[in-house]
C-alpha positions, 0 to 999 in steps of 0.5 A: 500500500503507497503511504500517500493512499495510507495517509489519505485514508487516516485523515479521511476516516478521522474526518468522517468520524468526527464529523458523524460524532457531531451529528450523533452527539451534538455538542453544543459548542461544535455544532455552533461551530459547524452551524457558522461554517455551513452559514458561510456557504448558504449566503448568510442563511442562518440554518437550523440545528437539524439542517446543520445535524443532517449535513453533518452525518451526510458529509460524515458517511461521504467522509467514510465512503472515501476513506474505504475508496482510499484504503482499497485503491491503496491495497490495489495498488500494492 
């Protein structure tokens, strides 16, 4: 396995998980924090806690996805 792919997958699988364990969890302090950077790209929409909770399980199983995708191509590769 290319340490590149190694790489990769780790931070993508940490990424995906943090990111599903703000939606699952919902700390306050965090979901403020993902609340301002979604408000950011929805064009200064302030967007509620279960729009911000659902994009970020969505973007956490994306996350997921890729880092499987990264580790098999890696494995491919050997």
């Amino acid at each position: 396995m290319d340490t590149g792919y190694l790489i990769g997958g780790i931070v993508t699988l940490a990424a995906g998980l943090f990111s599903l364990g703000i939606g699952v969890f919902k700390p306050q302090g965090l979901l403020r924090i993902a609340k301002q950077k979604i408000k950011a790209f929805t064009f200064g929409r302030e967007p509620g806690d279960k729009a911000v909770v659902i994009t970020c399980i969505v973007a956490g199983a994306v996350l997921l996805i890729a880092a499987a995708v990264l580790f098999a191509v890696g494995a491919a590769n050997a």
